[in-house]
C-alpha positions in Angstrom: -53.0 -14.6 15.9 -55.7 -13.8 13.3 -54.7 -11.7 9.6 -55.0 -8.3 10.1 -56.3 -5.8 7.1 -57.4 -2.4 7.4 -60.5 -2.6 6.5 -63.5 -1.0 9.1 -66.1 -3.1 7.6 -64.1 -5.9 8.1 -65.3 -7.6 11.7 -63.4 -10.9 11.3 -59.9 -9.8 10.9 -57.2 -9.2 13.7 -57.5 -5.7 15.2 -53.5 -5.2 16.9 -55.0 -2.1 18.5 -57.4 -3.3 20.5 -55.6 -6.4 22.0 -51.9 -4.4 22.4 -50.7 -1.4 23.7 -49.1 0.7 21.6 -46.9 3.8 21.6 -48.4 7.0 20.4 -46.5 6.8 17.0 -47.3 3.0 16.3 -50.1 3.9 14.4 -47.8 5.8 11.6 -45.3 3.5 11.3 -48.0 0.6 10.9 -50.1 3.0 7.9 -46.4 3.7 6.6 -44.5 0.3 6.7 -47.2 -2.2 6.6 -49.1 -0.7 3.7 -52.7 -0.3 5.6 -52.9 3.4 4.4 -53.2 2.1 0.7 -56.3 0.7 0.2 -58.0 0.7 -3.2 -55.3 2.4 -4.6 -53.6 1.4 -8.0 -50.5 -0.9 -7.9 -47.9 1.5 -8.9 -45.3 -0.3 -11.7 -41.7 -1.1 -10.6 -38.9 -1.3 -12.8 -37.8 -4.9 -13.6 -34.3 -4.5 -12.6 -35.1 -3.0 -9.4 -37.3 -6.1 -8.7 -34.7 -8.6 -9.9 -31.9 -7.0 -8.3 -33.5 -7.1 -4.6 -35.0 -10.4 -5.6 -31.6 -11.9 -6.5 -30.2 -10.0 -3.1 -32.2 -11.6 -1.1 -31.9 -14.9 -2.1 -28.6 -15.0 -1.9 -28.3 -13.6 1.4 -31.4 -15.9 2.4 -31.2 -17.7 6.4 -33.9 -20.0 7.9 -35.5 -18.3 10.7 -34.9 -14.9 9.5 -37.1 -12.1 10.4 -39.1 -11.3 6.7 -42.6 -11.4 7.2 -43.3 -11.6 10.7 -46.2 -9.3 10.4 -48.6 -9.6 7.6 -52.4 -9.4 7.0 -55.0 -10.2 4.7 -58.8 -10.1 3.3 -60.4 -13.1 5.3 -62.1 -14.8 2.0 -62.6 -18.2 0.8 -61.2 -19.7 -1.9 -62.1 -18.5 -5.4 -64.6 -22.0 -6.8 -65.6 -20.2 -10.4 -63.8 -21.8 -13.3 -61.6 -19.8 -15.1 -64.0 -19.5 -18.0 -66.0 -17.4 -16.1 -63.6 -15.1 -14.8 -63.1 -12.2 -16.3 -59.0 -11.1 -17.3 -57.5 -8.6 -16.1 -53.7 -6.8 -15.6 -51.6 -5.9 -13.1 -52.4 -2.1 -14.1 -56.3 -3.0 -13.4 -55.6 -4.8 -10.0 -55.8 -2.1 -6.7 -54.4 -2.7 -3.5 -56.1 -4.3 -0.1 -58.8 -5.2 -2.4 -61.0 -8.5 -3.4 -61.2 -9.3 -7.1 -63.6 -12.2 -6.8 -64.7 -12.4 -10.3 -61.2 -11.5 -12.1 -58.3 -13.8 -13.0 -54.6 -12.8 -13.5 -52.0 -14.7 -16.3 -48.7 -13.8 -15.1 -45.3 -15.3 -16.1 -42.4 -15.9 -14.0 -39.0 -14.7 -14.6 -36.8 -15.5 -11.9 -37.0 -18.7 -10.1 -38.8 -18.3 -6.7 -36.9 -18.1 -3.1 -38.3 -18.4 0.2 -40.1 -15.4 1.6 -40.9 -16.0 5.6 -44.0 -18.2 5.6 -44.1 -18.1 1.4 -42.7 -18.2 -1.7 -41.5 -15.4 -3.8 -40.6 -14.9 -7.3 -40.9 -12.3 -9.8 -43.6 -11.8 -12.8 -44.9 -9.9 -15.7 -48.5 -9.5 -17.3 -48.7 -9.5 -21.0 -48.6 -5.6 -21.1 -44.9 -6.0 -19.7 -45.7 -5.0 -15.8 -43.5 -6.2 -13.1 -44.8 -7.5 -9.6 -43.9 -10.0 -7.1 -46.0 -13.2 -6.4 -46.1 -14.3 -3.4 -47.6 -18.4 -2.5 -48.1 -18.9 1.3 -49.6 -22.4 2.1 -47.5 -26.3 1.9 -45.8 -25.1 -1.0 -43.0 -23.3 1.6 -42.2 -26.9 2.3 -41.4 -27.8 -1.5 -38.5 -27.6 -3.1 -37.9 -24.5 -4.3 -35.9 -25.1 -6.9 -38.4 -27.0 -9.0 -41.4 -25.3 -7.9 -42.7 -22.5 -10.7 -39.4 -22.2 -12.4 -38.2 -19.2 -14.9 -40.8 -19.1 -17.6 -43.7 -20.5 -15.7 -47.2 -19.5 -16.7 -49.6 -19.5 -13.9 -53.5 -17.8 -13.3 -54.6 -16.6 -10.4 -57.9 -16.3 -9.8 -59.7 -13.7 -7.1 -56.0 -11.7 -7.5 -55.2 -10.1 -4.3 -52.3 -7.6 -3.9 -50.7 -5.9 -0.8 -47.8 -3.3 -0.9 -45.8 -1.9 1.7 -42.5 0.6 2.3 -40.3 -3.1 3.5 -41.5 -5.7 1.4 -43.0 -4.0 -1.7 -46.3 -5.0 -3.7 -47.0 -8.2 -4.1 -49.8 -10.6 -5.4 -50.9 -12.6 -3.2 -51.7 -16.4 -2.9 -53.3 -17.5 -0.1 -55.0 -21.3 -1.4 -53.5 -23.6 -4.0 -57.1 -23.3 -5.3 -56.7 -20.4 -6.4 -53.0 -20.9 -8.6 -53.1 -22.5 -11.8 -50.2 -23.9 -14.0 -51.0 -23.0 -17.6 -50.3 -24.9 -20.5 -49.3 -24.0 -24.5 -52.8 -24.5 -26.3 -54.6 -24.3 -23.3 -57.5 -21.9 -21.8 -56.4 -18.5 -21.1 -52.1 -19.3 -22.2 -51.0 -16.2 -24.0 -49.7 -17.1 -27.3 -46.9 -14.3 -27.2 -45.4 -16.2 -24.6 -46.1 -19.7 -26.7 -42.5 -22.1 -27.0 -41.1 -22.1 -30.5 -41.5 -25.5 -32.2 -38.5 -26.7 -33.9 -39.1 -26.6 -37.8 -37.5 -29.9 -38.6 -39.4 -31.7 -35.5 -42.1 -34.8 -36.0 -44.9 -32.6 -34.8 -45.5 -30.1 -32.1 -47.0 -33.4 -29.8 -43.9 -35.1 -30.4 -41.3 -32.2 -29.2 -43.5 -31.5 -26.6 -43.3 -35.2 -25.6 -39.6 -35.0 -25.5 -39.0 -32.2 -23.7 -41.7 -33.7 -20.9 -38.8 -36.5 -20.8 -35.7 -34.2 -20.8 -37.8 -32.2 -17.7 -38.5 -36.1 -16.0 -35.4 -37.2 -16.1 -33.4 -33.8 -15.1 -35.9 -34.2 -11.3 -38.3 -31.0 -12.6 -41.2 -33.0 -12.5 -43.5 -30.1 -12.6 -42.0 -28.7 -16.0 -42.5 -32.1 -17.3 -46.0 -33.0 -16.2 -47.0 -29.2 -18.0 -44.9 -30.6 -21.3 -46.4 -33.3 -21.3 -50.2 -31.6 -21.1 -48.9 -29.4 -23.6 -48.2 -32.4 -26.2 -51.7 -33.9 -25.4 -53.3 -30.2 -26.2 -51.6 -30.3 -30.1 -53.9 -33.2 -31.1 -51.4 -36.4 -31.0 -52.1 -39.4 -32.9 -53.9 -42.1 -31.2 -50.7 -44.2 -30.5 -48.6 -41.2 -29.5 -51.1 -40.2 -27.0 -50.8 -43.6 -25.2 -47.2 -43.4 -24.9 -47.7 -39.8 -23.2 -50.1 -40.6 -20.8 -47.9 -43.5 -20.0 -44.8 -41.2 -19.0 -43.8 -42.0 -15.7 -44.6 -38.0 -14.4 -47.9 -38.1 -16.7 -49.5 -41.2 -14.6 -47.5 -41.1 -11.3 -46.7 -37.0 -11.0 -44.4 -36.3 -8.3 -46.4 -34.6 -6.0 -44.0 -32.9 -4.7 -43.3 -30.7 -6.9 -46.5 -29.2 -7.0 
């Protein structure tokens, strides 16, 4: 079955209604429930606590083989190649729904950690100007372990941000290549710095405790966290020897892959 999205120019996505038949009031409860009325309108803000409260719901009441997510479309589109230097930033407020933003990139931070979603991952995140939306990550990463896969606090860009809301599941931006999801790093391109980690006064340099907490990540099994601490050390500017001992780290030259 190919993605469907309600889209009339579209000619490469699924059409339901030409290959089923449907009852006379299918039509209404797909515009309604499935969100294909919505196009090119604004993502609406949620409140945080409604988000983390149906978040936390469902992943505690999570089964394998449930029935989220059966039916979902998308925008047939190839993945976004630009580098995120050319990409211009922009918010959740500025994003609208059923719609391509191919030269755009979003910086979102996770709150919760994610939980399994059907075919994807969900979790919960903010844009700097404090708006709430789910992220959804369809693709291998479903196979991962979700524990350690963007935990709380995780800075990520997605570039060619694509959203989708409906009545059941909500709004949600969606991740449909790898390509397109980027871990940021402290000191990197595009990492807010009201969301930068507090250095410890009394520590050697920002390289060093950066270093460390790589280790403490590596040897807790969040190899993820520590391959992005460890990036993070090498972007403060570290001595000549205390670069070679990071990019010797066991996660630094052998990452786990998968965690990613």
């Amino acid at each position: 079955m190919r993605n469907m999205h309600w889209d009339p120019s579209d000619t490469q996505s699924y059409k339901l209604r030409e290959y089923l038949p449907l009852p006379g009031n299918f039509e209404t409860v797909m515009n309604e429930s499935y969100g294909m009325h919505n196009q090119g309108q604004n993502v609406k803000p949620v409140p945080k606590a409604d988000l983390v409260a149906e978040h936390k719901s469902k992943s505690a009441t999570y089964t394998p083989g449930g029935n989220e997510n059966i039916l979902w479309y998308s925008k047939h589109a190839v993945p976004c190649s630009a580098p995120l230097s050319s990409l211009r930033r922009v918010f959740i407020k500025d994003l609208k729904l059923g719609t391509d933003h191919r030269d755009a990139v979003a910086v979102l931070r996770t709150i919760l950690s994610p939980r399994r979603f059907g075919d994807a991952l969900q979790t919960v995140v903010e844009d700097e100007q404090g708006t709430f939306v789910y992220l959804r990550i369809y693709g291998p990463v479903v196979g991962a372990y979700v524990d350690h896969f963007l935990p709380e606090g995780s800075v990520v860009a997605v570039k060619a941000p694509w959203c989708q809301s409906n009545q059941i599941h909500g709004t949600a931006v969606i991740v449909h290549y790898l390509t397109d999801f980027v871990r940021l790093a402290q000191g990197g391109v595009l990492y807010p710095t009201k969301w930068n980690l507090s250095v410890p006064p009394l520590a050697p340099s920002a390289s060093e405790w950066f270093k460390d907490e790589g280790n403490k990540a590596y040897k807790s099994g969040r190899c993820q966290t520590a391959v992005v601490r460890y990036t993070e050390a090498l972007n403060f500017k570290p001595n000549e020897s205390l670069e070679i001992t990071i990019l010797f780290q066991p996660s630094a030259s052998q990452p786990c892959i998968w965690s990613f």
